[in-house]
C-alpha positions, 0 to 999 in steps of 0.5 A, spaced: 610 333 072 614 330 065 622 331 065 622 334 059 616 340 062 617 345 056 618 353 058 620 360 056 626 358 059 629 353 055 634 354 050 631 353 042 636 348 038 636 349 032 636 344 026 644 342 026 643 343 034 638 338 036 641 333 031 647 333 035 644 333 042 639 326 039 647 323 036 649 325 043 642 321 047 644 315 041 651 315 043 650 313 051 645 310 050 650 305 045 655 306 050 651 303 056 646 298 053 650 294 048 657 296 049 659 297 057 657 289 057 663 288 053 667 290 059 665 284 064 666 280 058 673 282 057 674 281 065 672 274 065 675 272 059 682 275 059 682 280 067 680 275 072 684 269 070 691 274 070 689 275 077 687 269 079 694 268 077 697 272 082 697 279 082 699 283 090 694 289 093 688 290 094 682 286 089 679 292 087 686 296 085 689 291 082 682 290 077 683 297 076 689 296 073 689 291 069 683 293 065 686 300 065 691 296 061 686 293 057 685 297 050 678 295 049 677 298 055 680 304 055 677 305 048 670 304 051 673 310 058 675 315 052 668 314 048 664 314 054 668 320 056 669 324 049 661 322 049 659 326 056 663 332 053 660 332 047 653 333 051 655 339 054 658 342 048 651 340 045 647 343 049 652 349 050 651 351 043 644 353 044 645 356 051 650 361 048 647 363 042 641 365 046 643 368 052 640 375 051 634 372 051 634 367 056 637 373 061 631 379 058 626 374 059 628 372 066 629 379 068 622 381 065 618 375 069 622 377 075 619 384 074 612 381 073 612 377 079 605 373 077 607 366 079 609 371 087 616 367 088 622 370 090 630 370 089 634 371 096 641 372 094 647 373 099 653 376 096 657 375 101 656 367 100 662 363 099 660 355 095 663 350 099 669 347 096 666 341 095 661 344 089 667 348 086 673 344 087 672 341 080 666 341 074 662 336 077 659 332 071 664 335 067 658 341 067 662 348 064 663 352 069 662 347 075 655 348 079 656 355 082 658 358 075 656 366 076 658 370 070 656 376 073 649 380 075 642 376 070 647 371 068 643 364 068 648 358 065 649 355 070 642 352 071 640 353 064 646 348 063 644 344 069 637 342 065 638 341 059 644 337 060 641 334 065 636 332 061 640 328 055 644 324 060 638 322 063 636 320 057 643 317 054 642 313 061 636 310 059 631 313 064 624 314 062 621 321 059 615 321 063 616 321 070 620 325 074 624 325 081 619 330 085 613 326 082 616 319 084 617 322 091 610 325 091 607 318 090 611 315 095 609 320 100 601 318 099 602 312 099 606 312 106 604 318 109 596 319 107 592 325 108 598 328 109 598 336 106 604 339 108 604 347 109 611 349 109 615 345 104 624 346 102 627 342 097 635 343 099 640 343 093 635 345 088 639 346 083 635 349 077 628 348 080 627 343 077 624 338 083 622 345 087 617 346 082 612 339 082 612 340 089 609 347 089 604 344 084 602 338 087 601 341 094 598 348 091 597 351 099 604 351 101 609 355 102 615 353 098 622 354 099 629 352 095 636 352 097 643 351 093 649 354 093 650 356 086 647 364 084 647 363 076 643 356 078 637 360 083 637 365 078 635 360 073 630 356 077 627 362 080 626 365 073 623 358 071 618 357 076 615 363 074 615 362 066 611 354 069 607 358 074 610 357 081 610 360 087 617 358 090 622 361 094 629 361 092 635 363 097 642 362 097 644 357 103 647 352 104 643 345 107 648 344 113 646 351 116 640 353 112 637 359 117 631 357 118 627 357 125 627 350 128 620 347 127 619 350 121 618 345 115 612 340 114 616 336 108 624 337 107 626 333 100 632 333 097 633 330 090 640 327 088 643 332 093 646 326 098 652 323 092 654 330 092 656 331 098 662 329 102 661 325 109 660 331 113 656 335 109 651 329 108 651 328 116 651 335 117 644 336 112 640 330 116 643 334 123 639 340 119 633 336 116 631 333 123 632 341 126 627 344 122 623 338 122 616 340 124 611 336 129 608 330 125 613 333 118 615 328 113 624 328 110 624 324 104 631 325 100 631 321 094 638 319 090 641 314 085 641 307 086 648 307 088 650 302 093 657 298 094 654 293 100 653 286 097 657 288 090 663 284 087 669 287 086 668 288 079 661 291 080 664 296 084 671 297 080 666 298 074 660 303 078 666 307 081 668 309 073 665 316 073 670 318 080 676 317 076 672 320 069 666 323 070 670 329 076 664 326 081 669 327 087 663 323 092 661 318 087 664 312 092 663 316 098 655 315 097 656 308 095 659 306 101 655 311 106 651 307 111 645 311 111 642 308 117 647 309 121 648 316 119 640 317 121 642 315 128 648 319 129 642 325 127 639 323 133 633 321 129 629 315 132 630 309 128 623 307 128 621 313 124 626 312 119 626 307 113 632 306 108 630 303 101 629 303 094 622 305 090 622 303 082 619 309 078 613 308 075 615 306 068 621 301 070 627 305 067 630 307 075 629 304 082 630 311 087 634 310 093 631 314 099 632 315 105 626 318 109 622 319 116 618 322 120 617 326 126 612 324 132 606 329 132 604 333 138 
């Protein structure tokens, strides 16, 4: 299934609005392709040398402060950054304007039941700081945005503006995340069919719904923490079609049995979680792992290991711009250590990188397998 898969769901641009949202695609992709490499340029040519002159403190502090006092570079944060908040108003627009329909038109899906899913919400629950500290992405509302009973924004806001940074970023429009772990696990593990499937962190479904299509005898499921995110991402399974079990629990504790799941994915959930979150989440996956199941859980290529002072000054942008609070966390993260500590045997483990299927991203995963009875 495409990144960009149309559904019922999806708000509808109009004429002004879809010029806005391709200047927004053009304006990052200007940003990261052509202009960042200036960036660098003005290290090496005016930065580096200064600090070769002598400057205290540690490397990557004192590179910070220095390009921060550099205008050519603040110039290019606040455009990046003016350019990441343009995108939501963007997409915002459209989403605003129809929430009427969006909402009469997941409330009527929901009433028909086709695609035989469901939506577990706990009114009880509370997110955990770490999702509600802050607007992750600069996303309105942050991820556990809940306007109110029917209220989908949080997840229509997540897709769409999901989709446009994906492509401001330069990553391919015919492929997507779920589709990319698929083949690696057919290629890994062949023959294997799962019967009991969780997606953890589903956000607005857009990873749980490939994976109940692909693999159309199993039982899937799907948490996230946010209720306008599973409001959406149930009201999108049925508008494509799919049979996905939706509930609001966090992937630390999830409630299910021990055992109970043949396949346990994750989708860009590691680098948005604190430490703890993400050993308590590993803890999890190998508890509800079944006999002979297979975790796969796939994240951006973001790693510190072997980079350069600069390179990690440079990566670590979207920390200090982008209210990414996990963003170095995740990069600085030693992922087989953290298998180990979930008491999961090193040698059903493997931790690497897979390009996708046109080039434009190498997904980092972090993956194994229990032993079958």
């Amino acid at each position: 299934m495409a990144r960009n898969t149309r559904h019922e769901l999806l708000a509808r641009p109009d004429h002004d609005e879809v010029a806005r949202q391709a200047f927004v695609v053009a304006l990052k992709q200007g940003l990261n392709r052509s202009l960042r490499s200036g960036n660098e340029a003005l290290y090496q040519a005016v930065v580096e040398p200064a600090l070769a002159a002598g400057t205290a403190g540690p490397a990557r502090e004192a590179i910070r402060d220095a390009m921060y006092g550099q205008s050519a570079y603040r110039s290019w944060c606040a455009l990046n950054r003016g350019a990441q908040e343009m995108m939501w108003e963007a997409v915002g627009a459209p989403i605003r304007r129809e929430r009427a329909r969006l909402e009469a038109a997941a409330h009527r899906l929901a009433a028909e039941g086709a695609a035989g899913g469901s939506l577990d919400l706990d009114p009880g629950f509370d997110p955990p700081r770490g999702v509600t500290a802050m607007d992750i992405h600069l996303q309105p509302g942050g991820y556990a945005l809940d306007l109110g009973e029917g209220d989908l924004t949080a997840g229509a806001l997540y897709e769409a503006g999901g989709n446009l940074y994906a492509f401001g970023q330069g990553i391919g429009r015919s492929d997507s995340k779920a589709a990319h772990v698929q083949r690696f696990i057919a290629a890994r593990w062949p023959g294997f069919s799962p019967r009991r499937i969780l997606d953890m962190g589903c956000s607005a479904g857009s990873a749980s719904v490939p994976h109940a299509l692909a693999y159309p005898g199993a039982q899937v499921h799907a948490i996230d923490v946010g209720a306008g995110m599973l409001r959406y991402a149930h009201a999108r399974a049925a508008a494509l079609g799919a049979a996905v079990h939706f509930h609001q629990r966090d992937c630390v504790a999830t409630g299910f049995p021990d055992g109970h799941f043949d396949l346990v994915v994750s989708h860009n959930l590691m680098h948005e979680s604190s430490d703890a979150t993400r050993r308590g989440m590993l803890r999890e996956t190998w508890r509800l792992l079944a006999p002979g199941g297979v975790f796969v859980h796939q994240d951006v290529p973001l790693r510190f290991a072997g980079l350069s002072e600069f390179r990690k000054f440079e990566l670590s942008w979207d920390t200090r711009n982008n209210n990414e609070p996990f963003w170095e966390v995740y990069a600085n993260a030693d992922l087989d250590a953290d298998l180990a500590a979930a008491a999961i045997p090193r040698d059903r483990t493997w931790v690497g990188h897979l390009p996708q299927s046109d080039g434009s991203l190498p997904w980092f995963v972090a993956c194994g397998s229990r032993p079958a009875e």
